[in-house]
Each structure stands twice: as structure tokens, then as C-alpha cells.
KENU-56905 format. One record per residue (C-alpha): residue number from 1; x, y, z. Coordinates in Angstrom, 3 decimals, m for minus. Example, Ala and Ser with C-alpha at 12.3 -4.5 7.8 and 13.67 -1.06 7.14 Angstrom:
! residues 2
+-----+----------+----------+----------+
!   k !        x !        y !        z !
+-----+----------+----------+----------+
!   1 !   12.300 !   m4.500 !    7.800 !
!   2 !   13.670 !   m1.060 !    7.140 !
+-----+----------+----------+----------+
This chain:
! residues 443
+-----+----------+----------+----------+
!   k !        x !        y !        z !
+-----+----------+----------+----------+
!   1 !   86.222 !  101.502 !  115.465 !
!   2 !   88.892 !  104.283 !  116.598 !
!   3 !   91.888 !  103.346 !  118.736 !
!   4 !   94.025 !  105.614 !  120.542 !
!   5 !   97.307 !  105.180 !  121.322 !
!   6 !   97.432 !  107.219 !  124.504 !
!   7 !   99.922 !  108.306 !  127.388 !
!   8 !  103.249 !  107.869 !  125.318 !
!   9 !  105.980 !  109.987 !  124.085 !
!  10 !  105.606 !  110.600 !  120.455 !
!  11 !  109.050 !  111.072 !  118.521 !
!  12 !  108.546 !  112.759 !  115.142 !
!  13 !  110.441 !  115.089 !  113.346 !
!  14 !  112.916 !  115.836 !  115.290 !
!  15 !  110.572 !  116.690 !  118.384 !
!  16 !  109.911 !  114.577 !  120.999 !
!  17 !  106.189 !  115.195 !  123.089 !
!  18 !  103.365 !  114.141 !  125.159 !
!  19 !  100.486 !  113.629 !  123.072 !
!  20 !   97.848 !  110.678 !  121.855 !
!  21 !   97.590 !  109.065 !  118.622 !
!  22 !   93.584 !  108.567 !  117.168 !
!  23 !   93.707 !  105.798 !  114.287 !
!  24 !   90.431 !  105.072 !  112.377 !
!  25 !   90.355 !  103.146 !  109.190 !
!  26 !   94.022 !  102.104 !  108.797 !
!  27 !   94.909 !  105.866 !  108.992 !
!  28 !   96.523 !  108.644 !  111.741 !
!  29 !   93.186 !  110.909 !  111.885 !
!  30 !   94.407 !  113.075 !  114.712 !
!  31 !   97.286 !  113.905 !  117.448 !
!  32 !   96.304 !  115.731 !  120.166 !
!  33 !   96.928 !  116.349 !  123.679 !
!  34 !   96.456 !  113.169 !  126.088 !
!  35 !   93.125 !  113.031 !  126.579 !
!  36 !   91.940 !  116.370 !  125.784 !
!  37 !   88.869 !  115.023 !  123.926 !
!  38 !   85.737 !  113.025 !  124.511 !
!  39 !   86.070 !  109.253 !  123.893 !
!  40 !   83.654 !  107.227 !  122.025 !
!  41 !   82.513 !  104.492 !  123.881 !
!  42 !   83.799 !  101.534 !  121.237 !
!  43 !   87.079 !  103.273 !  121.358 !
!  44 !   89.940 !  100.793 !  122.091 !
!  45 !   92.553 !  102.216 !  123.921 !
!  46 !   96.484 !  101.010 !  123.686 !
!  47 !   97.932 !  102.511 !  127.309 !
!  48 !  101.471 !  103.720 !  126.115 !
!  49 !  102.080 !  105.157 !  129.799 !
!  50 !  106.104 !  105.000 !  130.106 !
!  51 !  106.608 !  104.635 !  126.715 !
!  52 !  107.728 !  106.077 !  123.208 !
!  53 !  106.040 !  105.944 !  120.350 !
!  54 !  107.685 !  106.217 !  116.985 !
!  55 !  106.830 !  106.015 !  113.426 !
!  56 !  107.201 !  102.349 !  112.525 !
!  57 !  111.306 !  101.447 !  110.944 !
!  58 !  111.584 !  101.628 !  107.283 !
!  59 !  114.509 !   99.041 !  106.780 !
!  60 !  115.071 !   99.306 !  102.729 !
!  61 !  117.531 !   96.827 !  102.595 !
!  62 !  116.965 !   93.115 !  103.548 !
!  63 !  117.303 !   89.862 !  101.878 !
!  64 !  114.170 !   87.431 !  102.967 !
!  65 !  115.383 !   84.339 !  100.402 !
!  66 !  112.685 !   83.939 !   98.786 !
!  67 !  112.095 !   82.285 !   96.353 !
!  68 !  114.179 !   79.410 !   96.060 !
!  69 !  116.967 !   80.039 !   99.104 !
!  70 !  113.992 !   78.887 !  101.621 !
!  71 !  116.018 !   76.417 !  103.505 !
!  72 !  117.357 !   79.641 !  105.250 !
!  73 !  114.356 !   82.171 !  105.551 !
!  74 !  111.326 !   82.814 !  103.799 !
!  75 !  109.409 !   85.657 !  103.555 !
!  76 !  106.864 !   84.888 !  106.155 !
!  77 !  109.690 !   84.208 !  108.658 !
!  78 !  111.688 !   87.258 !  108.377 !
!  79 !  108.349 !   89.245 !  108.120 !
!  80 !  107.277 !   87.967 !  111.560 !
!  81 !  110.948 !   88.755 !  112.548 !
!  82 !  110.217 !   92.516 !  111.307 !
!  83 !  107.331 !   92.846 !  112.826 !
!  84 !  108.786 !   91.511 !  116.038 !
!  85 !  111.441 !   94.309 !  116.249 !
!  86 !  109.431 !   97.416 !  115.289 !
!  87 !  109.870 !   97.058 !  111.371 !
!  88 !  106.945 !   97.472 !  109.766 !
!  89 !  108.329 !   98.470 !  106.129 !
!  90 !  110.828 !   96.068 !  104.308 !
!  91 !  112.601 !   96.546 !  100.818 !
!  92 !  113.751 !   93.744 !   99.717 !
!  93 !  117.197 !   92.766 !   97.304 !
!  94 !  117.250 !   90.964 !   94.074 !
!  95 !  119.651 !   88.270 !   94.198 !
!  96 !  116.979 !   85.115 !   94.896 !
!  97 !  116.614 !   82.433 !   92.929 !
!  98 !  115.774 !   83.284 !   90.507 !
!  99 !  117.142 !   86.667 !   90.630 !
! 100 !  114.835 !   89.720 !   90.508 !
! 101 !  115.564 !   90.785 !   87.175 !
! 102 !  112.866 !   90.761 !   84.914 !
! 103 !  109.372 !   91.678 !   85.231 !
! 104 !  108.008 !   88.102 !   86.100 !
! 105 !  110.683 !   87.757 !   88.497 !
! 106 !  109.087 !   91.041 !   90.008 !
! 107 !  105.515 !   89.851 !   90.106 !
! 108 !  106.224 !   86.525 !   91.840 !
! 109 !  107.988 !   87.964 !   94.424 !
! 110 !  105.044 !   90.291 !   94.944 !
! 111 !  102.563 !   87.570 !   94.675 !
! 112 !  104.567 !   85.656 !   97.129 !
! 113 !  104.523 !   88.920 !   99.538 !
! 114 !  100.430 !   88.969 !   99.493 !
! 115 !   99.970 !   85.694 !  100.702 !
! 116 !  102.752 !   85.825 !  103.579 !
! 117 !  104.322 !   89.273 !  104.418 !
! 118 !  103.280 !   90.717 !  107.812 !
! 119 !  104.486 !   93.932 !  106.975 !
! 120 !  104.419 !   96.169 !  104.046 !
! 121 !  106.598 !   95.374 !  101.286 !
! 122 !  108.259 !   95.844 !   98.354 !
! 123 !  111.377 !   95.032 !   96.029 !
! 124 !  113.954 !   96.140 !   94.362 !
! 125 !  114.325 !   95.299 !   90.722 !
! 126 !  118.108 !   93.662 !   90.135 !
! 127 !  120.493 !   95.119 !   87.169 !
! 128 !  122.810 !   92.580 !   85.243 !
! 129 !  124.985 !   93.681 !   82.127 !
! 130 !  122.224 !   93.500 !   79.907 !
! 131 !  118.712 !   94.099 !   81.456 !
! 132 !  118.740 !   98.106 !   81.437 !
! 133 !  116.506 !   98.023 !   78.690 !
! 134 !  113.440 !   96.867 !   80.926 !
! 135 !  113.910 !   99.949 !   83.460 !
! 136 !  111.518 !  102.008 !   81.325 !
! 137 !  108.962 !   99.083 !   81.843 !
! 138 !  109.113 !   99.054 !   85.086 !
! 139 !  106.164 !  100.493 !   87.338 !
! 140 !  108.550 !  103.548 !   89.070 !
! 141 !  104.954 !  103.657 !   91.885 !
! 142 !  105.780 !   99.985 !   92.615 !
! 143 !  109.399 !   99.366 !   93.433 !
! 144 !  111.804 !  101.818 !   95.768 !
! 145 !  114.628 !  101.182 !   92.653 !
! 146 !  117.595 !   99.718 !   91.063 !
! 147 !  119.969 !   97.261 !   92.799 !
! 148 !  123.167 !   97.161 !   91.542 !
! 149 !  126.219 !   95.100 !   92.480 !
! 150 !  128.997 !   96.673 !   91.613 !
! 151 !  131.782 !   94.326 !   92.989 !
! 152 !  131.889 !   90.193 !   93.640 !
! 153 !  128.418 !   89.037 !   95.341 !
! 154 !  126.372 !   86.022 !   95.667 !
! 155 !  123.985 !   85.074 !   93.240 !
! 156 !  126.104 !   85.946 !   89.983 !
! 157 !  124.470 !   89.556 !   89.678 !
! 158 !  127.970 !   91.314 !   89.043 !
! 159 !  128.209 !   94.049 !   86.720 !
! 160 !  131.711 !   94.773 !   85.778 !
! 161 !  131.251 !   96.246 !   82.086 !
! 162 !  131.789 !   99.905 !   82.263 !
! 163 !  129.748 !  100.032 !   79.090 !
! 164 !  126.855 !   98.466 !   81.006 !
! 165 !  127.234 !  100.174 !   84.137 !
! 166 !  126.760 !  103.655 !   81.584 !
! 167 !  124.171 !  102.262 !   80.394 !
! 168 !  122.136 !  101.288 !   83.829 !
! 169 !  123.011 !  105.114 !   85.057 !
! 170 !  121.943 !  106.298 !   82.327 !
! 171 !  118.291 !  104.314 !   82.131 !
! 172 !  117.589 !  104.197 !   86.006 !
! 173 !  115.911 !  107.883 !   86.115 !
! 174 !  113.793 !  108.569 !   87.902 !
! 175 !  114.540 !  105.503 !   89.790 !
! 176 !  117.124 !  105.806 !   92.579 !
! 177 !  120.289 !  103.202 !   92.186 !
! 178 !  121.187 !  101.388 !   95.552 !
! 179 !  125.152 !   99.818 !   94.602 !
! 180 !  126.867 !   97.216 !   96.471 !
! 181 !  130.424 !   99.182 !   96.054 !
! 182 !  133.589 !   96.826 !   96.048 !
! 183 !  136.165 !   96.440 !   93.403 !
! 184 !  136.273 !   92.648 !   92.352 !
! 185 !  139.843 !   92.770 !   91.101 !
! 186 !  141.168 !   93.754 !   94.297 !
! 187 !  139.368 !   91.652 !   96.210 !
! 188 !  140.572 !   88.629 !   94.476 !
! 189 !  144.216 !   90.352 !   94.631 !
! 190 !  143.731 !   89.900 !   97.922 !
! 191 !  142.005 !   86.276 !   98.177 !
! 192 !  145.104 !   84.830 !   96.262 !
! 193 !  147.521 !   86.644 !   98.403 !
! 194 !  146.369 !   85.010 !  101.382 !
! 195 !  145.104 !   81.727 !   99.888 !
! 196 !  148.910 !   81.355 !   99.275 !
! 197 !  149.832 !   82.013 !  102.622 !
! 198 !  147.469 !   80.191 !  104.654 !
! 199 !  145.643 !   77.813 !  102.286 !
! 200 !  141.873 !   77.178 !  100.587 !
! 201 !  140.117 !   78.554 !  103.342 !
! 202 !  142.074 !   81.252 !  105.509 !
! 203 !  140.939 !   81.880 !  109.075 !
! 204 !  137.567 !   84.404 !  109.024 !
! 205 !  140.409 !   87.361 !  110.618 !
! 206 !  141.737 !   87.845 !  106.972 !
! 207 !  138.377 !   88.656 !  105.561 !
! 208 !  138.730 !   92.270 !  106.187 !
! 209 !  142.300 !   91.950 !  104.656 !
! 210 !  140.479 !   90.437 !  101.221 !
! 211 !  137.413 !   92.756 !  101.376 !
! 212 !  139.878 !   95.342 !  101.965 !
! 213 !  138.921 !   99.555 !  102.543 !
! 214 !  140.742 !   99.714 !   99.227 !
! 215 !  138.399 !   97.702 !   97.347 !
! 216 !  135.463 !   99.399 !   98.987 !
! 217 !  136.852 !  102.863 !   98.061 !
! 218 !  137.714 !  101.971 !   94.606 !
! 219 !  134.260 !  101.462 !   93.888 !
! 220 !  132.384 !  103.508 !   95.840 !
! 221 !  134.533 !  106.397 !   93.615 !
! 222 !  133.694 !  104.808 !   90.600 !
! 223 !  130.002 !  104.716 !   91.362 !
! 224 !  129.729 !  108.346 !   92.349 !
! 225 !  131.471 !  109.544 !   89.369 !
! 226 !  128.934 !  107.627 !   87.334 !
! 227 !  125.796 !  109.031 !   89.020 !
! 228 !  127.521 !  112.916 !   88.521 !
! 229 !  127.950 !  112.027 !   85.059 !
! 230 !  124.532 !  110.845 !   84.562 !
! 231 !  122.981 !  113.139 !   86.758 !
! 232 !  120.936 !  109.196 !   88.950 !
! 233 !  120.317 !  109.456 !   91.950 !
! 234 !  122.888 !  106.824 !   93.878 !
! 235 !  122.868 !  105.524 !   96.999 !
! 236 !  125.672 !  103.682 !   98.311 !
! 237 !  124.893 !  100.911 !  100.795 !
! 238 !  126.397 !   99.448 !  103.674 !
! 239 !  129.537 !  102.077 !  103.786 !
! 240 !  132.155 !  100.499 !  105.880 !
! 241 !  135.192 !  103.040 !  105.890 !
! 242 !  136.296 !  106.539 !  107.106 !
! 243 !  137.523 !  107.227 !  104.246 !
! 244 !  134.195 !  106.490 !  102.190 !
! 245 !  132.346 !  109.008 !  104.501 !
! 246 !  134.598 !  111.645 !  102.809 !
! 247 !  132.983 !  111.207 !   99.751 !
! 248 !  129.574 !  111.854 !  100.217 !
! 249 !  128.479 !  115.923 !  101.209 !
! 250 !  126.245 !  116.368 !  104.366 !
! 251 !  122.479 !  117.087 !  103.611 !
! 252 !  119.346 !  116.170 !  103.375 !
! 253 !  118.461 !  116.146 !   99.006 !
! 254 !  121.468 !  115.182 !   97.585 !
! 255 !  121.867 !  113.483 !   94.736 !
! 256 !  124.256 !  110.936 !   96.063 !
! 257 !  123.732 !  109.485 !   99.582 !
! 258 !  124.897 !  106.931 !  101.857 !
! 259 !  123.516 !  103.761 !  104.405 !
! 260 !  125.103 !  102.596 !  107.316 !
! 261 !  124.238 !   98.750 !  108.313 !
! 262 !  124.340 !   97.254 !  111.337 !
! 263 !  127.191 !   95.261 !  111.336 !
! 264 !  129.404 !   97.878 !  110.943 !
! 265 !  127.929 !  100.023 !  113.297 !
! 266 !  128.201 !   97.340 !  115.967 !
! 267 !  130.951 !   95.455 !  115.246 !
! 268 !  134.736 !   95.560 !  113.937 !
! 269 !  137.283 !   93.443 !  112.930 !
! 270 !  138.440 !   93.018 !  116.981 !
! 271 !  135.178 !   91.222 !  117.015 !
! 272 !  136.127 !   88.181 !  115.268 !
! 273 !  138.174 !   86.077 !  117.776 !
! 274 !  134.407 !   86.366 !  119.858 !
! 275 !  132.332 !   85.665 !  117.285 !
! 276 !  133.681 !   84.173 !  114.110 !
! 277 !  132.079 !   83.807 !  111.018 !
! 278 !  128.846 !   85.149 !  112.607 !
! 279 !  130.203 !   88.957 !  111.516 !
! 280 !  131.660 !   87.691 !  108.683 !
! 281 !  129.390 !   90.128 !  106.208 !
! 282 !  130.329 !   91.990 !  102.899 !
! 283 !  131.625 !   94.360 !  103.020 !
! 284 !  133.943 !   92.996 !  105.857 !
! 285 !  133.702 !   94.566 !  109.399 !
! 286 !  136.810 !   96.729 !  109.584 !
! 287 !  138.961 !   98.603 !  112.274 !
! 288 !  137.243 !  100.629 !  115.092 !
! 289 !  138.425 !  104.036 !  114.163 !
! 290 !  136.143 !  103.397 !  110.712 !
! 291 !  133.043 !  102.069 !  113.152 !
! 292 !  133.850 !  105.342 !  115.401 !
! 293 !  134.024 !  107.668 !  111.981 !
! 294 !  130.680 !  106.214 !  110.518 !
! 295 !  128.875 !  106.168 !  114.371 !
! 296 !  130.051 !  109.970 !  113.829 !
! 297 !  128.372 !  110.104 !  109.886 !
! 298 !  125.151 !  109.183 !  111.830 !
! 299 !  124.916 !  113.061 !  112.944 !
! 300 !  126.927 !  114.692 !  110.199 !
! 301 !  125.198 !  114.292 !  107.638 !
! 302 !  127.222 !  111.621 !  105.665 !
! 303 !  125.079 !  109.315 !  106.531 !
! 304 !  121.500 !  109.371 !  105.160 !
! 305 !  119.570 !  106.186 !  106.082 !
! 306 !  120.512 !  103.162 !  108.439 !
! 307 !  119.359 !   99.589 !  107.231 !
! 308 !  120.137 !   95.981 !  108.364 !
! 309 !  121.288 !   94.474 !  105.143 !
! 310 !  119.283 !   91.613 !  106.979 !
! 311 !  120.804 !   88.396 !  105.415 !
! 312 !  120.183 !   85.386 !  107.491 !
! 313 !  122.228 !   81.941 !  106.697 !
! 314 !  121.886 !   78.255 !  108.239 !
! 315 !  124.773 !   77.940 !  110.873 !
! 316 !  126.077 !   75.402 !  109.342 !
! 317 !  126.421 !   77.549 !  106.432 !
! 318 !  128.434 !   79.736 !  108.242 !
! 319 !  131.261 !   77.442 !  108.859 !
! 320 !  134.749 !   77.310 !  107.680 !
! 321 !  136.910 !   80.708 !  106.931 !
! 322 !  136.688 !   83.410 !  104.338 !
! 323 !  136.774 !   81.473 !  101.262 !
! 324 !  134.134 !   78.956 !  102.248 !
! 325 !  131.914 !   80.572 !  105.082 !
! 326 !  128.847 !   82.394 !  103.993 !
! 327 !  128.480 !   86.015 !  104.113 !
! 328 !  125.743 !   88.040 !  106.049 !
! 329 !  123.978 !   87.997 !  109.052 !
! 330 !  120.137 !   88.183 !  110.484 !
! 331 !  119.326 !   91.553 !  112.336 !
! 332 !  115.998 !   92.657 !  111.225 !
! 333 !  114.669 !   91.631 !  114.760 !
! 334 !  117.283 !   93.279 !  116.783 !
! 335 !  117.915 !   96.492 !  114.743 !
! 336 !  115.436 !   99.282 !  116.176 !
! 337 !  116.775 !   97.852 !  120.248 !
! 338 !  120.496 !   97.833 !  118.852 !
! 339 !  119.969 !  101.756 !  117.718 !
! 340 !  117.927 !  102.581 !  120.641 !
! 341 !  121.651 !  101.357 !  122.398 !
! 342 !  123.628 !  103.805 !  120.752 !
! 343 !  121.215 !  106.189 !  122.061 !
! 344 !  121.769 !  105.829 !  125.842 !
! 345 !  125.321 !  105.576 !  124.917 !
! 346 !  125.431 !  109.102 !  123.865 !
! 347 !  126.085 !  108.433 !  119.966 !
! 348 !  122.787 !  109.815 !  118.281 !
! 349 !  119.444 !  111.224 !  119.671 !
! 350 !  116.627 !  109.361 !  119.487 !
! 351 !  115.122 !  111.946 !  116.868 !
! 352 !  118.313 !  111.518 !  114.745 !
! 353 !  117.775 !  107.804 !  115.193 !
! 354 !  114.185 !  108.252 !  114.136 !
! 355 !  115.066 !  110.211 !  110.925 !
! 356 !  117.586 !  107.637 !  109.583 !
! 357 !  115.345 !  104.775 !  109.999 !
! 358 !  111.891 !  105.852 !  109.190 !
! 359 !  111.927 !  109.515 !  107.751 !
! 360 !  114.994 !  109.404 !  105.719 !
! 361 !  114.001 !  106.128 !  103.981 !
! 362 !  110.696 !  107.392 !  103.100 !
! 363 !  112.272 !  110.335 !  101.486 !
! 364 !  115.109 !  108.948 !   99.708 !
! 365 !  112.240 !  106.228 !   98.780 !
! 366 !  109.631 !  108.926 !   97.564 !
! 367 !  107.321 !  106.317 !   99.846 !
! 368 !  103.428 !  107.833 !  100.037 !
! 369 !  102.199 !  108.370 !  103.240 !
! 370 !  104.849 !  106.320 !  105.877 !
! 371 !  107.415 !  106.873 !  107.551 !
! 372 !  105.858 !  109.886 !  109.786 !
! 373 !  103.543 !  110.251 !  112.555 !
! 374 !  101.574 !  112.438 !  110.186 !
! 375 !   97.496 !  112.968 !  109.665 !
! 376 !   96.552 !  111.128 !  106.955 !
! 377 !   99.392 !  108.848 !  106.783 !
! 378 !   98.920 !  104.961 !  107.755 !
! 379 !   99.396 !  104.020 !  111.137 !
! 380 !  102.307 !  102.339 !  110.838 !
! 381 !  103.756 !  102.838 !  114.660 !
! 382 !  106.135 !  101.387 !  117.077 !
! 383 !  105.623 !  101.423 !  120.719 !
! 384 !  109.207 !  100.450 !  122.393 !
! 385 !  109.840 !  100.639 !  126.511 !
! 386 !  112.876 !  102.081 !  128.039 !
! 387 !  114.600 !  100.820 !  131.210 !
! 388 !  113.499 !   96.893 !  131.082 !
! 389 !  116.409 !   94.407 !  131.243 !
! 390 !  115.874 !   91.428 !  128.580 !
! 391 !  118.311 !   89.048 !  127.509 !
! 392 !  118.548 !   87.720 !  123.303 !
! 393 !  118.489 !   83.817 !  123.504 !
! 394 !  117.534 !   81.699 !  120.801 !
! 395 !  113.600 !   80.811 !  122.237 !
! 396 !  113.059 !   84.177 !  120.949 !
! 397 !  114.384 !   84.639 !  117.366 !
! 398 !  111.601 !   84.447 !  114.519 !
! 399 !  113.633 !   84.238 !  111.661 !
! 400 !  114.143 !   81.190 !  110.209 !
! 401 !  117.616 !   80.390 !  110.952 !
! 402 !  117.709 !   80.347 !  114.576 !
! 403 !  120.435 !   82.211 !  115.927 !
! 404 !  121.555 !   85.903 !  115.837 !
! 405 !  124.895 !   87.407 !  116.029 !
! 406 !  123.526 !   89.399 !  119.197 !
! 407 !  122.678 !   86.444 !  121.290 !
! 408 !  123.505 !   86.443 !  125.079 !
! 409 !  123.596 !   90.486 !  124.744 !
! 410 !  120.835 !   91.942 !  127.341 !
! 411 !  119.318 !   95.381 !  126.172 !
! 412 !  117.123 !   98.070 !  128.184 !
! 413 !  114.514 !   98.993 !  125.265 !
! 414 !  112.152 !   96.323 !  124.276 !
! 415 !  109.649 !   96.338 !  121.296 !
! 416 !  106.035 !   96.742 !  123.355 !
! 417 !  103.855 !   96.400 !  120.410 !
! 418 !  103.916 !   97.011 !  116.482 !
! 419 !  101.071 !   98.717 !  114.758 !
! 420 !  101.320 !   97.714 !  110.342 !
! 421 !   98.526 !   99.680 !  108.991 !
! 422 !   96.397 !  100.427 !  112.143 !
! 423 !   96.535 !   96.717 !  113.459 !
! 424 !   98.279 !   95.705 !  116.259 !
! 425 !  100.386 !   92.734 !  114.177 !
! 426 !  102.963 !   92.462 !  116.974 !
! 427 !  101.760 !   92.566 !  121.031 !
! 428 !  103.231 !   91.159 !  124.307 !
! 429 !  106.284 !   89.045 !  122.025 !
! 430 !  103.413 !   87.433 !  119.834 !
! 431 !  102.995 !   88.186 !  116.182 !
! 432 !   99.613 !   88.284 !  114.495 !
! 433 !  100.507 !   85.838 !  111.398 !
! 434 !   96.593 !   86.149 !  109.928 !
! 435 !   97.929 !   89.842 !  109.029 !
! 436 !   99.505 !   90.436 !  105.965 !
! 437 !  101.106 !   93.935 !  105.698 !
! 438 !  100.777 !   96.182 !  102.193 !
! 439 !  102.428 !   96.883 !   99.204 !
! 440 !  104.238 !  100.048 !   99.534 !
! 441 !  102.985 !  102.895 !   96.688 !
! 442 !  106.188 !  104.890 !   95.645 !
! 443 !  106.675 !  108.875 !   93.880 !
+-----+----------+----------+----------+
């Protein structure tokens, strides 16, 4: 059976227009001016009147927990979250339990994705100081890349031998390298320097003083030299700092690129007397004049792709200061009606917005067939509504772990309905958890 998605307001590179969309068989078969065309009687029509329709979000860098972190999230959780916000494309990181760094590691997580992801999926395989050897045996149409963590991180996936980082830039080709960029050694300068002055656990303020701009710079320099002398493609993720931006040239194929997350587009380090350890994320939240530089970076150029770095934690893992209180927070749900924000404030178009978080990702990706409203490309589609009031309050959060750093804040965009593959997975705030989304085909 055909359905039409009809009435709405496509956005699609970089043009915005009246049209309808035709789906039949998983699969965009036409566009075409509203209603210009006979129907089929057994077509099934989505009214979109009011509305704009937008490739569905490609958000290539979340952390679902599973397996073995479950008590937080699991995939089927943070899927339904995805699906809930307009996300209907997930990458996922490495550092699980165990860690994604071996081929088996790979396949479970994949066999764990068929049986419970509601939107397509895949997974980036992890590097450690001594698995580069297994990047030639990896399936370069399965995975989007290489995560590296360059600089301290959960889950004991630090690699701080320059001989092995040579090594992993050397063997990711033609996989793309997505680094977590901080400089251990200065951030544990920095920890000891204020552990002495205000104890075990200093107040959650400091951690922007321990995960400092220095330590983020360090690296990020360090990374990019690496990928010029090996000629990988890098991308650096969750930049946090002015001064970061600077190193990265504007334009659409280079070689070395950079994401923007949503904590740092949102919030800074003024934020934490408000909300506390609910921001705390790595790399820290910093000063506003680095949130103003990189809400600039979204239209220069410097920025290339804008994720969530969707990392959801228990509450009560959250408490103490920066020593003790986890790092991350859960956005996935929130992230496509948190950009649409920036967009009545004036700080990116809604095309822009629609390049960084579908187009751009399918790019940098090499993903087949998403991340366009394109014939022949899967329907993967987002219908959102402007100019409806809606508050975030707890009844409504899918993930797993209950609470959002957003909560209380009232939007005007709301996620209408979410189309994975031609099916309507998300409609009228339920999810449809008998679908289970794709495996994404890469290059």
C-alpha cells in the first residue's frame, strides 16, 4: 500500500517547499506537488497540514548501555526515546561492558539491536593500545568507524601511547576516526590542584576548571596533527571551546571535521548553580563566549555535524561533585525540539539545522540511501509542528533513567510523528515497540 505524506513543508537541501511525499515499499518513490496526482483508493494518507517535514535526525553519537550498564538504559529504551524525538538513525559508542572492541563484541551488540532497536542502528568499533590490528577485519559496509578516546574516559578505553595512537591512524583507512580529545595529564593536574583545596569531591563548579579548555586543546592539536600525518579522516567530537573552532577549516569534504553536542550548545558553566551535576558532561560545559563561538561554528563551517553524545545515568548516580558524580547526560529525546529552539532564536536556519543533523552525518558517514528526502532513499522522515506550547516533565521521558536535564523547559515545536523505514514507529506521543528499525549499510 502507498502512503502519502501530504500538505507539509518539506525541508531538504537547503530548500524549504510545499510538496507531498509518496512512500511504497519502505522507500521515497516520488515528491510532487500537493495533490497534483490521482490517488489510489488503498492509499493512506498522513495530513501534514501546518507542518514540516524533514529527513529523519542522524544522531552518530550516543551511548544506549548496553550490554552490561542496563541498570541505566538499554537499547530498547533509548531507541523508543529516539524515535520519540524525531531520531530515526543512532550510532552508537564502544565503551559497554564489555567494550566494543573486538569482533564478537561487535556482533552482540548487533544481535542485541535486531531484537530491540526501534530505529536503525549501528556501532562504532572501540580502539585500545593494542587492537589496531583487527581494523582490516572489520566489515567498513557495517560500522560508521573508529572510536577513539584520546584523553581520561569511563570504561578504561584510554589510549595514551603515541606509538599506538600511530598505529590506529595509520590502520583506520578508509574508516573515519571519531576522538574523544582531552589531555589526561592536565586534567589530573588539575583534579589534584583542587582536590587539595577543597577535598575528595570538589563542588560540580570546578569541573570545568579540571576538564579545563587547555586540556581539550592539547588534544584536539595532537589528534589533528596525527590524521595530517596519516592522511585518516578525523572527526573530533563534542568540541567545547573557541579556541578549538580555530582549528578546523570551513567546508563541506574535509579531511578533518568537527561535532557540536548538545550540552554545550545549551548550556555553560553559569548553568551549574541551576542545575548541578545534571550538566556535569565531558568535556565540561565551559564559559558563554565558547557556547556563543561554537552556536556561531554552526553556520561557518567549523562545525560539520551536531550529535547528542546521549549518555543517560541513574540520578542517584549523578550525585556528589566532580570527582565522584557521573558524567553525561540523556538528550536523544529532546535534541531535534532543542535545535528547532535555536532556530526561532535566530542562531541557524532550519535548512542549516537540517544539514548538520541528517545530511552532514550521512556524508561524513558514507550512509546509503538516508539522511535525504531523496527518490529511492528509505523513508526515514520526521514530521515536527511549530507554534504548540508543551512543557518536559518526567511522565514523558522514555529513556530509562527518568529525568532529563531539560525538564520544566516548555518548547513551541513538538515531534508529530516519526516515520523509520516507511512505518509510522512514533504517532500522537506513542511509540510502536513491535517495530524494530534497520541496520544501517555504510560506503
Amino acid at each position: 500500500m502507498k502512503t502519502i505524506i501530504h500538505g507539509g513543508t518539506i525541508v531538504n537541501e537547503g530548500h524549504s517547499l510545499r510538496a507531498d511525499i509518496i512512500i511504497e515499499d519502505q522507500e521515497i518513490v516520488a515528491i510532487l506537488p500537493a495533490f497534483s496526482f490521482e490517488l489510489p483508493p488503498t492509499t493512506n494518507v498522513i495530513d501534514a497540514t501546518g507542518c514540516y517535514v524533514l529527513p529523519g535526525i542522524i544522531d552518530s553519537h550516543v551511548h544506549f548501555r548496553e550490554p552490561g550498564l542496563t541498570d541505566k538504559a538499554d537499547i530498547e529504551s533509548e531507541s523508543r526515546a529516539a524515535a520519540a524525538g524525531g531520531v530515526t538513525t543512532i550510532f552508537d559508542m564502544p565503551n559497554t561492558v564489555p567494550q566494543t572492541t573486538t569482533p564478537e563484541a561487535l556482533d552482540d551488540k548487533f544481535r542485541r539491536a535486531e531484537r530491540s532497536c526501534h530505529v536503525n542502528y549501528s556501532f562504532f568499533f572501540g580502539a585500545t593500545n593494542d587492537n589496531y590490528p583487527l581494523f582490516d577485519k572489520l566489515d567498513v559496509h557495517r560500522i560508521p568507524g573508529i572510536k577513539l578516546f584520546m584523553g581520561s574516559s569511563t570504561g578504561n578505553m584510554l589510549v595514551d601511547r603515541d606509538e599506538a595512537l600511530d598505529r590506529i591512524f595509520a590502520a583506520a583507512a578508509p574508516l573515519p576516526i571519531m576522538a574523544h580529545c582531552e589531555d589526561t595529564a592536565i586534567i589530573d593536574r588539575n583534579m589534584a590542584e583542587v582536590q587539595r583545596g577543597y577535598g575528595d569531591d570538589p563542588a560540580v563548579a570546578l569541573h570545568s576548571f579540571v576538564r579545563s579548555e587547555e586540556a581539550c586543546i592539547a588534544s584536539t592539536t595532537k589528534a589533528i596533527a596525527l590524521a595530517r600525518k596519516h592522511h585518516a579522516r578525523l572527526h573530533v567530537a563534542h568540541v567545547s571551546t573557541a579556541d578549538e573552532l580555530d582549528l578546523f577549516t570551513p567546508g563541506p569534504s574535509q579531511p578533518v571535521t568537527a561535532e557540536a553536542t548538545l550540552a554545550h550548545l545549551l548550556f555553560t558553566a553559569l548553568d551549574y548553580p541551576r542545575l548541578g551535576t545534571r550538566i556535569k558532561v565531558n568535556p565540561s560545559v565551559k564559559s558563554p563566549v565558547d557556547q556563543f563561538m561554537l552556536r556561531q561554528a554552526l553556520t561557518n563551517g567549523r562545525i560539520t555535524t551536531v550529535a547528542t553524545d546521549h549518555a543517560p545515568h541513574l540520578l542517584s548516580q549523578k550525585e556528589g561533585g566532580c570527582a565522584r558524580a557521573a558524567s553525561g547526560m540523556p538528550m536523544v529525546q529532546f535534541s531535534l525540539v532543542a535545535m528547532l529552539e535555536l532556530v526561532d532564536a535566530g542562531v541557524l536556519t532550519i535548512e542549516r539545522m537540517v544539514q548538520l543533523m541528517a545530511h552532514n552525518p550521512a556524508r561524513l558517514f558514507d550512509v546509503r540511501r538516508r539522511g535525504f528526502i531523496r527518490e529511492g532513499y528509505q523513508a526515514d522522515l520526521v514530521i515536527v509542528r511549530p507554534n504548540v506550547s508543551w512543557t518536559v516533565t518526567p511522565d514523558i521521558i522514555e529513556s530509562r533513567c527518568g529525568w532529563s536535564p531539560v525538564e520544566g523547559h516548555t518548547y513551541r515545536w513538538r515531534v508529530e510523528k516519526t516515520l523509520c523505514n516507511g512505518t509510522l514507529v512514533y504517532d500522537n506521543r506513542q511509540v510502536d515497540t513491535s517495530y524494530i528499525g534497520q541496520p544501517v549499510a555504510f560506503r
